[in-house]
N, C-alpha and C positions, 0 to 999 in steps of 0.2 A: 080818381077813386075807383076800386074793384068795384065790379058788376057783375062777381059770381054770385050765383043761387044755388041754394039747396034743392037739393031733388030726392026723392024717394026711390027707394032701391028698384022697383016693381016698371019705371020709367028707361032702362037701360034693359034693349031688349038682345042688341047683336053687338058687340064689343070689338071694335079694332085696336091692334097694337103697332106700337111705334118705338124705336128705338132714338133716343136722345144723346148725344156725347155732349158730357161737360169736364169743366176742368176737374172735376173732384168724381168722374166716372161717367158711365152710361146708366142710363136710368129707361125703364119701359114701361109707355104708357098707357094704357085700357081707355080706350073713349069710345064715345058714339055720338057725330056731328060735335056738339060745342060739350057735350054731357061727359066728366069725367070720374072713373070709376077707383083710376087705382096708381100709382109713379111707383115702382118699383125698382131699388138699384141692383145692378147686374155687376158680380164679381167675379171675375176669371171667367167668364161667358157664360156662367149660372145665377139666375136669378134664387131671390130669396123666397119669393113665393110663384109657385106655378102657375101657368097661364089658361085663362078658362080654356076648355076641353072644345078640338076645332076650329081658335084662331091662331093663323098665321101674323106674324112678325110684316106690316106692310115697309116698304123703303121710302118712297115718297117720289117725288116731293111734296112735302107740305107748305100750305100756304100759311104765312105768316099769323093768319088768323086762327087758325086752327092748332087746337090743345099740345100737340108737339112744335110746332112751328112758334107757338108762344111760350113755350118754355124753352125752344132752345135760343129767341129773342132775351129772356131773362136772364139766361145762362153768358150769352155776349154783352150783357149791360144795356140791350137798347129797351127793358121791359121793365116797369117795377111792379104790377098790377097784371091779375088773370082775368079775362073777360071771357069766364066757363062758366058750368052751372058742376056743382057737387052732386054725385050719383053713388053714393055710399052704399057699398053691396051686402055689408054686415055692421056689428055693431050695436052695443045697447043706445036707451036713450039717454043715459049721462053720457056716454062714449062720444055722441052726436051732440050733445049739447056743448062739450068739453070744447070739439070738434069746432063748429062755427064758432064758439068762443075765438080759439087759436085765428081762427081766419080773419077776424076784426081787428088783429094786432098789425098797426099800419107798417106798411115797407120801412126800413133804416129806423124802427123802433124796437123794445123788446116790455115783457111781460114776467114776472117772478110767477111761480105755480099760484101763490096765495091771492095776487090779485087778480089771476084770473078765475079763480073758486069763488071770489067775492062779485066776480061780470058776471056769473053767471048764477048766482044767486043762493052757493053754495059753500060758507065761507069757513068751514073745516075740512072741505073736501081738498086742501094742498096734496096730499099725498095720492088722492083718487085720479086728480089731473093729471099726475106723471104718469099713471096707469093708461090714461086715457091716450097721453100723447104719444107712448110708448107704442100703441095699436093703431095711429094714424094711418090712413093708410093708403093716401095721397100727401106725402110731403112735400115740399118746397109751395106746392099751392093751397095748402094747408099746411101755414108756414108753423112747424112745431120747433124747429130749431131758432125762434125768437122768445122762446121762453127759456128763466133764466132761475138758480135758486135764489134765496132772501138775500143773499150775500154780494149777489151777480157772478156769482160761479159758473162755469159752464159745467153742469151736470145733464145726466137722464139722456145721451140722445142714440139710439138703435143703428143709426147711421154712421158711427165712430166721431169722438171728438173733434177733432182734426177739421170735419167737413163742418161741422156747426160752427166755429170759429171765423173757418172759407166764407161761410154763407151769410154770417153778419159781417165782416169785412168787406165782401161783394158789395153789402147793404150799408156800407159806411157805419155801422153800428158798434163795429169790434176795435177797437175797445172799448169796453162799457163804460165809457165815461159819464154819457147824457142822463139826464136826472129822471128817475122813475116815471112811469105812468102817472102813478096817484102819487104826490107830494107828501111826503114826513110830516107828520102833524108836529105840531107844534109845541116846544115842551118849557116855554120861555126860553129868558136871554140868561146864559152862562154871565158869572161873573167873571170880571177881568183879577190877575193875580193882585192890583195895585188897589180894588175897592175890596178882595177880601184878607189884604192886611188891614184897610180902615178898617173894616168891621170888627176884627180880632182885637185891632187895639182901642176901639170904644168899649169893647166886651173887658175888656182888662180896665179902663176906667172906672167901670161903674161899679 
């Protein structure tokens, strides 16, 4: 079971960066000790968001335990689970709520927007969620690409389709075949075609 924790933005005081290769890109990461701030994917050698003002890009090596050295374990298959603390540097407080929401959704599982609006106690907010997860802003350990639409569509993901796909198949999840979270409620038993002839032809008797 993950043993990341949330942390308050005000907690992340000097930020180092790391550079991660995986199959589906390089990804950079903002931490401090086990405290992480930010996974950002890097395209043609430009990141999508800048890097706070002053830090250097460190090479490593990193030890296994350590916020790059456990994602690039993830990224090879020997990790399902982060043992970080979350250091969210912006962000409202749905944004955060949304936010750990995402992070309770287990490895090789997935989540539709709506039941994760209903985990967290907000159960019209489906379309707020996509907002939310669309501003994640540590992915893969704020797993947002395990949510899925009502349909099991792969919709919404900032990172290109393609990699959300990678990242449940990584996760044994892609195809979506496994049975939702919250179970289909119940709406009784269909009749079979052979008792809704009986019935037609009592109905013609009487």
């Amino acid at each position: 079971m993950s043993r990341t924790k949330l942390r308050v933005p005000e907690e992340v005081t000097s930020l180092r960066l790391a550079d991660v290769r995986s199959p589906i890109g390089t990804f950079r990461i903002g931490f401090e000790g086990r405290k992480v701030a930010f996974v950002d994917l890097m395209e043609h050698g430009m990141e999508r968001a800048g890097p706070p003002g002053g830090a250097k890009v460190e090479r490593g090596p990193f030890s296994n335990l350590s916020p790059p050295g456990q994602l690039r374990e993830y990224f090879e298959g020997a990790r399902r689970n982060f043992d970080v603390e979350l250091a969210f540097l912006a962000g409202s407080d749905f944004d955060r709520k949304v936010w750990f929401g995402l992070h309770q959704i287990p490895f090789g599982s997935y989540r539709t927007y709506g039941e994760v609006a209903r985990r967290i106690g907000q159960p019209n907010a489906a379309r707020a969620v996509g907002g939310a997860a669309h501003r994640n802003p540590i992915p893969i350990i704020v797993p947002c690409h395990r949510l899925v639409g009502h349909d099991r569509s792969l919709t919404g993901f900032g990172l290109g389709l393609w990699r959300k796909q990678w990242l449940l198949r990584h996760e044994g999840s892609y195809p979506l075949t496994a049975p939702s979270a919250d179970p289909p409620r119940r709406r009784g038993r269909q009749s079979t075609l052979e008792e809704s002839l009986r019935g037609k032809a009592r109905k013609a008797r009487s």
